[in-house]
C-alpha positions in Angstrom: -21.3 30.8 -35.0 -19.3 28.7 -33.0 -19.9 27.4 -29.7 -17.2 28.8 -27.0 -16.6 26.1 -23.9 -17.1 28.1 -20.5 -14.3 29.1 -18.2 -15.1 26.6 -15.4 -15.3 23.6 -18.0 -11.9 24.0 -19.2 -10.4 24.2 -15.5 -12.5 20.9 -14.9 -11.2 19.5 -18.3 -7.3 20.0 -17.1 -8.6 18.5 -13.7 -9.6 15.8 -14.9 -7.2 15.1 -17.4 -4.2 15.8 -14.5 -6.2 13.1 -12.5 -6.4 10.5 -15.0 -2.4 11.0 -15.4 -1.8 10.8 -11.3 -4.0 7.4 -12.1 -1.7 6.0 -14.9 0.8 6.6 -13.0 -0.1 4.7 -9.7 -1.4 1.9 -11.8 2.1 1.6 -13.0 3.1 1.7 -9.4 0.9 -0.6 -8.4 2.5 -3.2 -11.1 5.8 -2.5 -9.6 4.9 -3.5 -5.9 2.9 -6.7 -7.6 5.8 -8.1 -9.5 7.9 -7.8 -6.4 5.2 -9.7 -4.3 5.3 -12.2 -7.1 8.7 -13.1 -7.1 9.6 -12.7 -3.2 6.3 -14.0 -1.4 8.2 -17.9 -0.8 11.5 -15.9 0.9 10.2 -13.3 2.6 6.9 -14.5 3.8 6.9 -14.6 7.3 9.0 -11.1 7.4 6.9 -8.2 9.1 8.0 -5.6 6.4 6.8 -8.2 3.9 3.2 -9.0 5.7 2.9 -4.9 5.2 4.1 -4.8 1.7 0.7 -7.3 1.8 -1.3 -4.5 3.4 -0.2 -1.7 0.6 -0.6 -4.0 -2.1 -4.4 -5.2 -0.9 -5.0 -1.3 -0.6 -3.6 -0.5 -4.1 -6.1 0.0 -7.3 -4.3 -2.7 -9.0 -6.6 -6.0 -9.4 -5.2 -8.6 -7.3 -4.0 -11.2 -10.1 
């Protein structure tokens, strides 16, 4: 006999799995903004576009490296 999944697991399966993507791909995000920080922080410092690029990248999931 083989064991059938239940309806709701496989909705919670794709779920998860359509999460875990959206994460991947706001990690990769995440890199992005952090290598521009990296190579603009001495030029664009005191800029108040750049002090809020700060902001967004403090609130992002990406470790602060």
């Amino acid at each position: 006999m083989s064991q059938r999944p239940e309806a709701g697991s496989t909705a919670e399966g794709d779920e998860e799995q359509r999460l875990r993507a959206a994460l991947r791909h706001l990690q990769a995000e995440a890199g992005v903004l952090e290598r521009l920080v990296y190579k603009h922080r001495n030029q664009h410092r005191g800029a108040a576009y750049f002090q809020y690029l700060l902001k967004v990248r403090a609130a992002s999931p990406h470790p602060p490296g």
